[in-house]
GULUM-233284 format. One record per residue: x, y negated, z negated of N, C-alpha, C, O in turn; residue in three letters. Coordinates in nm, 2 decimals, always signed. Layout:
NODE    n_X    n_Y    n_Z   ca_X   ca_Y   ca_Z    c_X    c_Y    c_Z    o_X    o_Y    o_Z type
NODE      X      Y      Z      X      Y      Z      X      Y      Z      X      Y      Z  ALA
...
***
This chain:
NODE    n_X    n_Y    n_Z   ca_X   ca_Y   ca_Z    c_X    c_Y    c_Z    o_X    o_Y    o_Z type
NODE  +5.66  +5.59  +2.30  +5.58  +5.66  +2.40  +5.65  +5.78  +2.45  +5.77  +5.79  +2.49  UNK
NODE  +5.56  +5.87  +2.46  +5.65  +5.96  +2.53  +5.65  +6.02  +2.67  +5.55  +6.00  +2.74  UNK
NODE  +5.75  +6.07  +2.71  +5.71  +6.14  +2.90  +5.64  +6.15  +2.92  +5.63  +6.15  +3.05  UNK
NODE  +5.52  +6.17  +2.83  +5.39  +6.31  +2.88  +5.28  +6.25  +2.79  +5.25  +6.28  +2.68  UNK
NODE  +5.24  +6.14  +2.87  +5.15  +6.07  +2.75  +5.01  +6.10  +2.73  +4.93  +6.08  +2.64  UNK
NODE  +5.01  +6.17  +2.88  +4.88  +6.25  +2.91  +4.86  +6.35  +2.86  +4.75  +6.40  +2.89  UNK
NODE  +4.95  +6.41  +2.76  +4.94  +6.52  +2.63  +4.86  +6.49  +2.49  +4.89  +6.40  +2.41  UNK
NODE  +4.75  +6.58  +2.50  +4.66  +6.56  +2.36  +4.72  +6.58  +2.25  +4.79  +6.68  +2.23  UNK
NODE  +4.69  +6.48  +2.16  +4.80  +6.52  +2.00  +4.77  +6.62  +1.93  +4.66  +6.69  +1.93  UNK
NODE  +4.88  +6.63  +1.89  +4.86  +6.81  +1.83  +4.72  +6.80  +1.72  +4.65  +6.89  +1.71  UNK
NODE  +4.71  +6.72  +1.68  +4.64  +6.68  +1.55  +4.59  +6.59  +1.56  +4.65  +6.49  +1.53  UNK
NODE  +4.43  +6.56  +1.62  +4.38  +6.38  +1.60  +4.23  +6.44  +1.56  +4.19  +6.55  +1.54  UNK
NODE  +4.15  +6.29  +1.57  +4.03  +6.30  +1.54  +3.93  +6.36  +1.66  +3.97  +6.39  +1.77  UNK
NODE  +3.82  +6.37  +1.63  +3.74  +6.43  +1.77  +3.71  +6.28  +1.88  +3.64  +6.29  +1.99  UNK
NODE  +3.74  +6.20  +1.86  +3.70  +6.10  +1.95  +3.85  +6.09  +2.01  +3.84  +6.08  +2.13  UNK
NODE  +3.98  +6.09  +1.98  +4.12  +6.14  +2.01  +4.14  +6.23  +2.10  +4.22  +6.22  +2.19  UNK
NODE  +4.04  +6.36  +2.06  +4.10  +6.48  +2.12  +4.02  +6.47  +2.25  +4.09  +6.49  +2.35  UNK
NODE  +3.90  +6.43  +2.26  +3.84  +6.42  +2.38  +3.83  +6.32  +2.48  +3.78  +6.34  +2.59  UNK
NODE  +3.90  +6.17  +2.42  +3.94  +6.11  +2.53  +4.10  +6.15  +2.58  +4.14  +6.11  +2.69  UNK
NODE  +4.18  +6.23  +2.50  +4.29  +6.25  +2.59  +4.27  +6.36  +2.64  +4.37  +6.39  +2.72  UNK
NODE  +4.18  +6.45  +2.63  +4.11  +6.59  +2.73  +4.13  +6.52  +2.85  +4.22  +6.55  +2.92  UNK
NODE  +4.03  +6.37  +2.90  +3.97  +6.33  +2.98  +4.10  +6.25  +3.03  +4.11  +6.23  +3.15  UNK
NODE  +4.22  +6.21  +2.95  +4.33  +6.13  +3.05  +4.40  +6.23  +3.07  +4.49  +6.21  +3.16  UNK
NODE  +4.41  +6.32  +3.02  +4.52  +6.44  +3.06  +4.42  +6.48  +3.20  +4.49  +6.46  +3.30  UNK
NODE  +4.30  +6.53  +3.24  +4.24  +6.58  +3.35  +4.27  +6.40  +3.45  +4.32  +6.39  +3.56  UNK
NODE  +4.24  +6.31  +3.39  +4.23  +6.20  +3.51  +4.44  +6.19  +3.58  +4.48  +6.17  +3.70  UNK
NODE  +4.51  +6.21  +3.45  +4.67  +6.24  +3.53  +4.64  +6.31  +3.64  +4.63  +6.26  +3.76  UNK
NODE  +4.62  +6.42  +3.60  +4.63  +6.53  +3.68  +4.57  +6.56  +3.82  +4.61  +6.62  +3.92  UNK
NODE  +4.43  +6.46  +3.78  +4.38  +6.45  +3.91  +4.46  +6.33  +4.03  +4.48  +6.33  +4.15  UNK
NODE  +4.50  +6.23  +3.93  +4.57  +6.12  +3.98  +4.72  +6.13  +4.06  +4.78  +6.04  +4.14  UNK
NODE  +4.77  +6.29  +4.00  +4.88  +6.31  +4.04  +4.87  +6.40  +4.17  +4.98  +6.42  +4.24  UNK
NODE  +4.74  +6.47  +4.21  +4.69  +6.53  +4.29  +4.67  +6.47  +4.41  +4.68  +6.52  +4.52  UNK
NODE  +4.63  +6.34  +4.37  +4.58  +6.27  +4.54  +4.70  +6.17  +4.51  +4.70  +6.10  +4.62  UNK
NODE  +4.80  +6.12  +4.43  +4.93  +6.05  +4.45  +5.01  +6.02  +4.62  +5.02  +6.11  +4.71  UNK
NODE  +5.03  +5.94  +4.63  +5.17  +5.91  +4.68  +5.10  +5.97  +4.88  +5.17  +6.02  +4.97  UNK
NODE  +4.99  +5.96  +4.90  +4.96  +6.02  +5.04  +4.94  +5.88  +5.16  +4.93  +5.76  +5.13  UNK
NODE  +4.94  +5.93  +5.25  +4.89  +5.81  +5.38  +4.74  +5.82  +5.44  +4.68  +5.91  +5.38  UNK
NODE  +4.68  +5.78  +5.50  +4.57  +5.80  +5.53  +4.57  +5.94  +5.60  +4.46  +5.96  +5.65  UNK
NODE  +4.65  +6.03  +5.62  +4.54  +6.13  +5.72  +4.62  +6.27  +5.56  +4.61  +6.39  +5.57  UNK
NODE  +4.68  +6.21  +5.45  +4.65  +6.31  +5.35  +4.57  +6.29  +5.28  +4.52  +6.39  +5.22  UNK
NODE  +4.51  +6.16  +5.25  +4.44  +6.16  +5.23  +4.29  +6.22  +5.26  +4.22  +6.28  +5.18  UNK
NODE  +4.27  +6.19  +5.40  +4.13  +6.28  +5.49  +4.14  +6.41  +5.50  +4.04  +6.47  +5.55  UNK
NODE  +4.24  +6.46  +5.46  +4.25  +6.59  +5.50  +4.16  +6.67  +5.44  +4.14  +6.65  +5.32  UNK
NODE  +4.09  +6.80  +5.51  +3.97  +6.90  +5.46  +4.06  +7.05  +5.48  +4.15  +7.07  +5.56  UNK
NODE  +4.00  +7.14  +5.38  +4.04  +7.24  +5.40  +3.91  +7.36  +5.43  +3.81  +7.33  +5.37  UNK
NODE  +3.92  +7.44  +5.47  +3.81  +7.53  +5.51  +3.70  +7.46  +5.59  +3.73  +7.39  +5.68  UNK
NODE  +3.60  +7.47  +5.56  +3.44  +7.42  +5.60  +3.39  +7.32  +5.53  +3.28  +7.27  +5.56  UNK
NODE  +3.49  +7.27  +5.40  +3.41  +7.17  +5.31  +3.48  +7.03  +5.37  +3.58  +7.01  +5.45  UNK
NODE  +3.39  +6.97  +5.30  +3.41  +6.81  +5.41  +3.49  +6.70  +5.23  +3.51  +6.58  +5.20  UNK
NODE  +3.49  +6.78  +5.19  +3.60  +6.69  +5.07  +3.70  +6.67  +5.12  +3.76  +6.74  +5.20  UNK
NODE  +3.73  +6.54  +5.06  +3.90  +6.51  +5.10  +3.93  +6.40  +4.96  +3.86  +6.32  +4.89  UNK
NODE  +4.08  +6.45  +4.95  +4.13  +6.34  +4.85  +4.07  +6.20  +4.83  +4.03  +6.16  +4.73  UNK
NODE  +4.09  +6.14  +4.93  +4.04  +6.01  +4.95  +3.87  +5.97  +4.89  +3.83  +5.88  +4.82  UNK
NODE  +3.78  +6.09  +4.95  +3.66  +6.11  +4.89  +3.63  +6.11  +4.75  +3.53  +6.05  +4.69  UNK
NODE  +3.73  +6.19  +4.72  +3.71  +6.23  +4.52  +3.78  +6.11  +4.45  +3.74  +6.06  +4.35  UNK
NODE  +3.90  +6.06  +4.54  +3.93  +5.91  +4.41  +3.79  +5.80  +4.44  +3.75  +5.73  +4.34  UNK
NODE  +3.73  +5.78  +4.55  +3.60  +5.71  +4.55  +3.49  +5.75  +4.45  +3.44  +5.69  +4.36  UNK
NODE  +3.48  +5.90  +4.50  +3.35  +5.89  +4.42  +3.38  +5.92  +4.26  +3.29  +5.93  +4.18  UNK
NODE  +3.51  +5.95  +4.23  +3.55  +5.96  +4.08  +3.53  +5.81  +4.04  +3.46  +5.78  +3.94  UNK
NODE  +3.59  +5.71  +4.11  +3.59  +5.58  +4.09  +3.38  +5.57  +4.03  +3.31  +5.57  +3.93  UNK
NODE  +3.38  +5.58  +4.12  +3.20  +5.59  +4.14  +3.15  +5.62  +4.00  +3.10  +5.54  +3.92  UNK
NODE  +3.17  +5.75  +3.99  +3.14  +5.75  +3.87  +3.16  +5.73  +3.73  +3.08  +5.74  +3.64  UNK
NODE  +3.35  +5.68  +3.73  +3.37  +5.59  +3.62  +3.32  +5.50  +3.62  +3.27  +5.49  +3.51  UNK
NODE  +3.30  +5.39  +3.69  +3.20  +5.27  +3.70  +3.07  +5.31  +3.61  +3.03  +5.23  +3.52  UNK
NODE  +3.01  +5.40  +3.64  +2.83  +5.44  +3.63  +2.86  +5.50  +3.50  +2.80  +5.43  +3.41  UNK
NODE  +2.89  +5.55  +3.47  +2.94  +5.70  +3.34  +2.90  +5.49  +3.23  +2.80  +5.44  +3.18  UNK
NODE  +3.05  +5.45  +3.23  +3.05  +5.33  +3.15  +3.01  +5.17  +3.17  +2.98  +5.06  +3.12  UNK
NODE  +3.01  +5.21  +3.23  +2.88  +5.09  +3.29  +2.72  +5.08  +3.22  +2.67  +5.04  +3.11  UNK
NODE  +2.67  +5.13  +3.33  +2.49  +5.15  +3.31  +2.47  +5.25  +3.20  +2.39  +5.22  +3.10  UNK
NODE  +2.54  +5.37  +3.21  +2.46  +5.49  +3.16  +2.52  +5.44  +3.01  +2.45  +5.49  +2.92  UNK
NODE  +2.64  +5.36  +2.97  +2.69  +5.36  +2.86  +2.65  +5.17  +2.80  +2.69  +5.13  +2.69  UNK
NODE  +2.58  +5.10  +2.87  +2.51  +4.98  +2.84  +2.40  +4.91  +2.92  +2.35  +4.80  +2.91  UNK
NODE  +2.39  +4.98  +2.99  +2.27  +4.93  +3.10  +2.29  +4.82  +3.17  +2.19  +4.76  +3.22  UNK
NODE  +2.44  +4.77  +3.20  +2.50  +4.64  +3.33  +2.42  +4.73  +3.42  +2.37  +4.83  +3.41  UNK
NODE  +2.45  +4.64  +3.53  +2.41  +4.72  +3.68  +2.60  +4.71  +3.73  +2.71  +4.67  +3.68  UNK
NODE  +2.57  +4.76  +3.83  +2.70  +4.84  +3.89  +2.75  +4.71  +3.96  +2.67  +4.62  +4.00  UNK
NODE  +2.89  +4.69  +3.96  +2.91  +4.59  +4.02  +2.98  +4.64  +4.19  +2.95  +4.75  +4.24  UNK
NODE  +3.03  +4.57  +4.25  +3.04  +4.58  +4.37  +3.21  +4.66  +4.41  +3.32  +4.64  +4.37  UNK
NODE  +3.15  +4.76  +4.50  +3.10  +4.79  +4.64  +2.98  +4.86  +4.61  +2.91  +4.87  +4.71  UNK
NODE  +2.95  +4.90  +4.52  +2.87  +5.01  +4.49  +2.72  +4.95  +4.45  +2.61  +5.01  +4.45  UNK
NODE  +2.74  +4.83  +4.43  +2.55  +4.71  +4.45  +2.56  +4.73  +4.54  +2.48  +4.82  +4.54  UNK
NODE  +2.63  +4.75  +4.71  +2.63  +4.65  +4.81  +2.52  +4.79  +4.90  +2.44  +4.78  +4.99  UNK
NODE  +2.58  +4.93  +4.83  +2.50  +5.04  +4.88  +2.33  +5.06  +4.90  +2.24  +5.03  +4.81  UNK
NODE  +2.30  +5.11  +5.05  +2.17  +5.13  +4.98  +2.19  +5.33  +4.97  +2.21  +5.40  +5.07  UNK
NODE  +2.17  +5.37  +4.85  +2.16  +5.51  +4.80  +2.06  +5.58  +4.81  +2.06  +5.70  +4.76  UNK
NODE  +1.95  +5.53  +4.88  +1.86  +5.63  +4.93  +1.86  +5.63  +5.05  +1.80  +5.71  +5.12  UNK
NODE  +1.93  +5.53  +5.10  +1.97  +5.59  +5.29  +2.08  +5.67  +5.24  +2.04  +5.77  +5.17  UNK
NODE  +2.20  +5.67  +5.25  +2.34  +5.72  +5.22  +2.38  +5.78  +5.10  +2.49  +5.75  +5.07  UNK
NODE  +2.30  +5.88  +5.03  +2.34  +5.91  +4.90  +2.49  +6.00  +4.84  +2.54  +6.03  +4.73  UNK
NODE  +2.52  +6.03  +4.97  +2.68  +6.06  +4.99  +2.80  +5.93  +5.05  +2.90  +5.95  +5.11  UNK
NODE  +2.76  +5.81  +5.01  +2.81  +5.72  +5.07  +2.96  +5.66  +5.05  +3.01  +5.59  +5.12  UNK
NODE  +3.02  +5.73  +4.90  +3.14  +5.67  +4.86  +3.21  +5.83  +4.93  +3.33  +5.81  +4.94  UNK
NODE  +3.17  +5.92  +4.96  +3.25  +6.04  +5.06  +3.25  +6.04  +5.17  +3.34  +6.11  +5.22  UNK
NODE  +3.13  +5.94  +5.29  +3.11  +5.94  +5.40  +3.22  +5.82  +5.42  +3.24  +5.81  +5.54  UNK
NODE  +3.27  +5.75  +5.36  +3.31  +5.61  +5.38  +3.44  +5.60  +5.33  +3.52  +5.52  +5.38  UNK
NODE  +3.50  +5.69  +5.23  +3.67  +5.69  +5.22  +3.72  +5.72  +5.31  +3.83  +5.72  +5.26  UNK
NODE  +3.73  +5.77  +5.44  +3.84  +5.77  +5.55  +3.86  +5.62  +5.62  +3.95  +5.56  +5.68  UNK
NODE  +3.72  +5.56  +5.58  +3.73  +5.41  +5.69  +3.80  +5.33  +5.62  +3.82  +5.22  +5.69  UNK
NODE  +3.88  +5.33  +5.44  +3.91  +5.29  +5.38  +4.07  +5.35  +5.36  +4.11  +5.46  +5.37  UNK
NODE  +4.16  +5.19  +5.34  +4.33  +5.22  +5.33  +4.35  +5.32  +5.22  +4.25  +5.38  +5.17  UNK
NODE  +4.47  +5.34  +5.18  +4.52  +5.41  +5.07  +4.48  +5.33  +4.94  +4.43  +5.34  +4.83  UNK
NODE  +4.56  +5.20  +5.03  +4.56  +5.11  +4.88  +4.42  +5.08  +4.81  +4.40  +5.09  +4.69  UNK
NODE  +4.33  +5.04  +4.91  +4.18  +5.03  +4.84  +4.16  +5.15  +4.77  +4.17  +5.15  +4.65  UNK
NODE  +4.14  +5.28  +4.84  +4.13  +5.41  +4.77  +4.22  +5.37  +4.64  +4.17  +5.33  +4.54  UNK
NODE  +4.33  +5.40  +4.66  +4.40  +5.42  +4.47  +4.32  +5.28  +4.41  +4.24  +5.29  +4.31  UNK
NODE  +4.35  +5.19  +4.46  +4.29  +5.09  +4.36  +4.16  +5.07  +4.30  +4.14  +5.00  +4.20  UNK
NODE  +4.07  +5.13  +4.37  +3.97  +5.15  +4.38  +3.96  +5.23  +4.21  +3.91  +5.18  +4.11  UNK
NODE  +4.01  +5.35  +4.21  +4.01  +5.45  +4.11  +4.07  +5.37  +3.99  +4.02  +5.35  +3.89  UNK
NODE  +4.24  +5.33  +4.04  +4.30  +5.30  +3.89  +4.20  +5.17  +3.82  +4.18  +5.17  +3.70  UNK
NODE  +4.15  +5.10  +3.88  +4.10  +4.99  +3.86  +3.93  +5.06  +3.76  +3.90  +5.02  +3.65  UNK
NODE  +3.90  +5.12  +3.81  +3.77  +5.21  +3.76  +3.79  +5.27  +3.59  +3.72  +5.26  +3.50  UNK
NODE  +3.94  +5.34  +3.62  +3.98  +5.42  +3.53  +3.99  +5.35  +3.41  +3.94  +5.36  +3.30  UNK
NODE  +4.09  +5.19  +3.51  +4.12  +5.09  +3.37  +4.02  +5.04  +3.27  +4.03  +5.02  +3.15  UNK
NODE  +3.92  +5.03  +3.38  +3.79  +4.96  +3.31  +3.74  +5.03  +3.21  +3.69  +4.98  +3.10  UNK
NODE  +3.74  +5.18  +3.25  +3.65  +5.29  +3.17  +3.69  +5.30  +3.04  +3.62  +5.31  +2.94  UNK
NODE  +3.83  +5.28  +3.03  +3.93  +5.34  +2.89  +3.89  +5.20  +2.80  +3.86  +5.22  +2.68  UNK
NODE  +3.89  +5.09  +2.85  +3.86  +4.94  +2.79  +3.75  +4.93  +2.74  +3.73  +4.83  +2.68  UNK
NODE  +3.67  +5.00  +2.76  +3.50  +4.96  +2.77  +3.46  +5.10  +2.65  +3.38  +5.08  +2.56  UNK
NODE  +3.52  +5.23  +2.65  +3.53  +5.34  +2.58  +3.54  +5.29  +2.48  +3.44  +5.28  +2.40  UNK
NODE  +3.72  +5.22  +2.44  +3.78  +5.18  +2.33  +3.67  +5.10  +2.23  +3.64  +5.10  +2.11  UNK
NODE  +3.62  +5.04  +2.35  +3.54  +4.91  +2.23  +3.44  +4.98  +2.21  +3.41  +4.97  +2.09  UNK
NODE  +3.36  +5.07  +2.27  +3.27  +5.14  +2.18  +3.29  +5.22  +2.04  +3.23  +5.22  +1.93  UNK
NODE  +3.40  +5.29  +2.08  +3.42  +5.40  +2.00  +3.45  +5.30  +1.84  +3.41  +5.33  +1.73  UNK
NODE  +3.53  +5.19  +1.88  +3.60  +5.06  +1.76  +3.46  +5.04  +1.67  +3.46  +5.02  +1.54  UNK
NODE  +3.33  +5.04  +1.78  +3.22  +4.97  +1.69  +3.13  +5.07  +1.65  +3.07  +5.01  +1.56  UNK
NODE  +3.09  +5.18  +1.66  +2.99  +5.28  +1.70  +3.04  +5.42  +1.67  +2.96  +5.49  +1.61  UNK
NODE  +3.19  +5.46  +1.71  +3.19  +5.65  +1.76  +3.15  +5.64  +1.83  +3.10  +5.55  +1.88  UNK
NODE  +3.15  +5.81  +1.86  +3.10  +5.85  +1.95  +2.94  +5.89  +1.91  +2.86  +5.93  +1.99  UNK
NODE  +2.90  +5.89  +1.77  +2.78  +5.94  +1.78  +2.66  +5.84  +1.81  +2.55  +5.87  +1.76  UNK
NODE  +2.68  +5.70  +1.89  +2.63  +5.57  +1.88  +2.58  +5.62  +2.00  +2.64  +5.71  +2.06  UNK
NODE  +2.43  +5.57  +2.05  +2.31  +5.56  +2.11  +2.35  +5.49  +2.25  +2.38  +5.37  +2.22  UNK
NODE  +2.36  +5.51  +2.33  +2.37  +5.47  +2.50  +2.26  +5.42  +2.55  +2.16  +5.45  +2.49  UNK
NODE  +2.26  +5.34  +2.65  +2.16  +5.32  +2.73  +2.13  +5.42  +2.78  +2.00  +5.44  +2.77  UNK
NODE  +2.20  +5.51  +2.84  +2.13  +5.64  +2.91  +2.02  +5.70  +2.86  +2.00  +5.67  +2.74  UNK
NODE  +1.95  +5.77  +2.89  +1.86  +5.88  +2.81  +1.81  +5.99  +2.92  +1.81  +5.98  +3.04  UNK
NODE  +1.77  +6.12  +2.83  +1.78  +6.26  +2.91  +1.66  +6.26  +2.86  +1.64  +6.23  +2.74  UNK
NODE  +1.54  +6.31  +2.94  +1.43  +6.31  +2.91  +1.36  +6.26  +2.72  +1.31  +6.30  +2.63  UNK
NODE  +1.40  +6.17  +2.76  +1.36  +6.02  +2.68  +1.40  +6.00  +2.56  +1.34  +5.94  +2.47  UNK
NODE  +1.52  +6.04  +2.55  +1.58  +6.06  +2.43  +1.71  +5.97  +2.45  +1.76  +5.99  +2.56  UNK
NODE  +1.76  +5.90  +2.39  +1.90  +5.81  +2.44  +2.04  +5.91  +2.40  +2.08  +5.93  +2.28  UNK
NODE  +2.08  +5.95  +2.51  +2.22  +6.01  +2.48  +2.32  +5.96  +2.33  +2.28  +5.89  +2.24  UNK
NODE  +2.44  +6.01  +2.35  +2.52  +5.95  +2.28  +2.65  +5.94  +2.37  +2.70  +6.00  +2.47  UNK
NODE  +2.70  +5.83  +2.30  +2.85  +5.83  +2.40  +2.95  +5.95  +2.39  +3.03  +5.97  +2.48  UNK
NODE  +2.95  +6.05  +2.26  +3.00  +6.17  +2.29  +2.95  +6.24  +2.47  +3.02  +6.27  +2.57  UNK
NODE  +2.84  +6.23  +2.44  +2.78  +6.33  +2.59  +2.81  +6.22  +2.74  +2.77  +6.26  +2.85  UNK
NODE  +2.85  +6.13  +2.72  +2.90  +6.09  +2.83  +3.05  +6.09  +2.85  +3.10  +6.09  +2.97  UNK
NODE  +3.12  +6.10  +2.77  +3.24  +6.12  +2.72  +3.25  +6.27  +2.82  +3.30  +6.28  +2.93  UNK
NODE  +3.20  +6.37  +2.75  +3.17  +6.52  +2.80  +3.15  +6.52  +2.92  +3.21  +6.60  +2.99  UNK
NODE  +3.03  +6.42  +2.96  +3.00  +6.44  +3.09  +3.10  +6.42  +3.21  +3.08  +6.46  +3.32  UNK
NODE  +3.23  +6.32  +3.16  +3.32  +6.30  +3.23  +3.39  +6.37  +3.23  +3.44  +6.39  +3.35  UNK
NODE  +3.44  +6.43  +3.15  +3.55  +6.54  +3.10  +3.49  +6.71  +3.28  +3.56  +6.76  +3.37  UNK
NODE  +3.36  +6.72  +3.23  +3.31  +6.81  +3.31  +3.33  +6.76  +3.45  +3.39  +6.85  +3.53  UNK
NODE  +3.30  +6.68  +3.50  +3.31  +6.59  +3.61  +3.46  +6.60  +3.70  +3.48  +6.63  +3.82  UNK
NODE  +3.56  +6.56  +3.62  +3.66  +6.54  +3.61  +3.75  +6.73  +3.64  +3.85  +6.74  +3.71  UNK
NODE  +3.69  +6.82  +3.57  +3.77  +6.96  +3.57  +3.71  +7.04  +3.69  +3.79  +7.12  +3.73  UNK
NODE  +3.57  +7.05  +3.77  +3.59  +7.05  +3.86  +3.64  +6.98  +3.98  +3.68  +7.04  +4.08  UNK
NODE  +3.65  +6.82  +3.99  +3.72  +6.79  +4.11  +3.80  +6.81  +4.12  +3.83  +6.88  +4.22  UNK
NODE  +3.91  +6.78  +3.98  +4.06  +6.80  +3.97  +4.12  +6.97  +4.04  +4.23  +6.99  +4.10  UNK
NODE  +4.02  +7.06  +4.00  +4.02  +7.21  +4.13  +3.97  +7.17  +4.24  +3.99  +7.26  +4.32  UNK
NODE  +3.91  +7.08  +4.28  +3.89  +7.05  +4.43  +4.06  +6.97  +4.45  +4.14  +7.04  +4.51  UNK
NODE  +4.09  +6.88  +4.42  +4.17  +6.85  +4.43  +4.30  +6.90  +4.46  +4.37  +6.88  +4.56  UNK
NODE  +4.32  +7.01  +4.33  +4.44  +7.11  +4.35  +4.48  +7.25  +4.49  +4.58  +7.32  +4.51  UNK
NODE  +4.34  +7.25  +4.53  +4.34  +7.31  +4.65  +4.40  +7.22  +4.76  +4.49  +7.26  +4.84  UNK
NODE  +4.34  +7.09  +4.76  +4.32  +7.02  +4.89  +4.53  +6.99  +4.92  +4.61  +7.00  +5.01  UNK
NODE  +4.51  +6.95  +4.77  +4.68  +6.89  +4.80  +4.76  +7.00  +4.83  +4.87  +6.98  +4.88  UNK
NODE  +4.72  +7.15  +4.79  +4.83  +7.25  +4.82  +4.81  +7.24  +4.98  +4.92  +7.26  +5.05  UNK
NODE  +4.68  +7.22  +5.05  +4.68  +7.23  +5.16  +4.81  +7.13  +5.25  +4.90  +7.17  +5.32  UNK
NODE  +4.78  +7.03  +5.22  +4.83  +6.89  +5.28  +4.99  +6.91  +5.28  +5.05  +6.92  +5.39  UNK
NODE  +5.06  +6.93  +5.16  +5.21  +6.96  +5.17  +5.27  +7.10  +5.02  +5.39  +7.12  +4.99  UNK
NODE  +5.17  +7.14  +4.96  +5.20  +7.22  +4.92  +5.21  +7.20  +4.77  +5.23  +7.29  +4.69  UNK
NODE  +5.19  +7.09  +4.75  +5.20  +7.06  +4.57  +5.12  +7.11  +4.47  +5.00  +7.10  +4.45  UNK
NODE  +5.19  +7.17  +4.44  +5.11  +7.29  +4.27  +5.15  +7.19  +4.15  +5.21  +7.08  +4.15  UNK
NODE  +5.10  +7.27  +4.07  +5.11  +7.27  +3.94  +5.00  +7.20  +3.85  +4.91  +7.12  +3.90  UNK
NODE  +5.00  +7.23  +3.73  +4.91  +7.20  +3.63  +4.85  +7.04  +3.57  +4.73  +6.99  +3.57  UNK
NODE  +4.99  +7.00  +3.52  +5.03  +6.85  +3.48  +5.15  +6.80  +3.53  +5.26  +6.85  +3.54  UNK
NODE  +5.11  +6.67  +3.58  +5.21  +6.58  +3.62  +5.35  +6.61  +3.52  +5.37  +6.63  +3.40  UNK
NODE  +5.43  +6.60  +3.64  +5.61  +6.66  +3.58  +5.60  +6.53  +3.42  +5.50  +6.47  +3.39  UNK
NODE  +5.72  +6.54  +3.35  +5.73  +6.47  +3.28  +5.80  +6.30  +3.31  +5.86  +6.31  +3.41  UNK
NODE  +5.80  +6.23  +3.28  +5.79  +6.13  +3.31  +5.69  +6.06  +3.44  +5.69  +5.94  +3.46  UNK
NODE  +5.61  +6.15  +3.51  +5.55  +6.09  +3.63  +5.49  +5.96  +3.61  +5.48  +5.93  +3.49  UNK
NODE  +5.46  +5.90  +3.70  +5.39  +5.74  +3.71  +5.32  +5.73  +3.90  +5.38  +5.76  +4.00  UNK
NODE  +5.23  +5.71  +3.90  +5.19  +5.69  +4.05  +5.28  +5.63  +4.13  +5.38  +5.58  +4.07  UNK
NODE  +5.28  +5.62  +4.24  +5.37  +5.57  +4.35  +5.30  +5.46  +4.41  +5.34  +5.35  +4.42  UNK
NODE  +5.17  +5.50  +4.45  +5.08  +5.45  +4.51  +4.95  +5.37  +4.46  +4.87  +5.32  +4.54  UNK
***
């Protein structure tokens, strides 16, 4: 294995290149809200009410849903049953400050884990050009386009992200140094 495992191979298949698009952006996002306490976590910059703690929730959020429902039609398992989403439809943003660090990261790694496990076995039986539960005006997706949809998901927060943390203590950069691993 190497340092940088979150590096897409120079040369792979298209279901290759685009899940390590999506773990090279999940590093990066991962190394972004890394290693914080609760008030770097909460931290806002400007007028927007994002905070680190927010985006590992509702990223969690939507790795659950992405492979979950939209990619087999389970229902969502819990904290996210326990919501009601038409009172609170901002509810995994309104609710990560009342939450530790540890729930926050674990919340995500645990999401992430699931996602990559649940991916694998599809791609093993199917590809990506196999039929989802999801459907866009009545047509059933394919797991490429949720694949994508994560990917897109993923490269805007990860710029919410990279702002927020420059704010908090100043941490730049692109991709996690070489050898990184979470702290937290």
């Amino acid at each position: 294995m190497t340092d940088t495992p979150w590096d897409p191979p120079s040369a792979g298949t298209e279901a290759e290149q685009l899940l390590a698009a999506l773990d090279r952006l999940r590093a990066t996002f991962r190394y972004k809200a890394d290693g914080l306490d609760a008030a770097g976590l909460s931290q806002r910059i400007g007028t927007s009410t994002l905070t680190l703690g927010g985006l590992l929730k509702h990223l969690a959020l939507v790795e659950e849903n992405e492979f979950g429902p939209q990619l087999t039609g389970a229902p969502l398992g819990r904290p996210w049953s326990e919501v009601d989403w038409d009172a609170t439809p901002d509810w995994e943003f309104e609710t990560a400050a009342g939450d530790s660090p540890g729930t926050l990261y674990g919340l995500w790694d645990a999401a992430v884990a699931r996602s990559r496990e649940r991916v694998a076995q599809a791609v093993a039986v199917g590809g990506l050009d196999q039929p989802v539960h999801a459907s866009i005006d009545g047509t059933h997706a394919n797991l490429r386009r949720l694949v994508c949809d994560l990917i897109e998901e993923y490269g805007r927060h990860t710029g919410h992200a990279d702002l927020i943390r420059e704010a908090v203590d100043g941490r730049t950069g692109e991709d996690p140094p070489p050898g990184w691993k979470p702290t937290s």
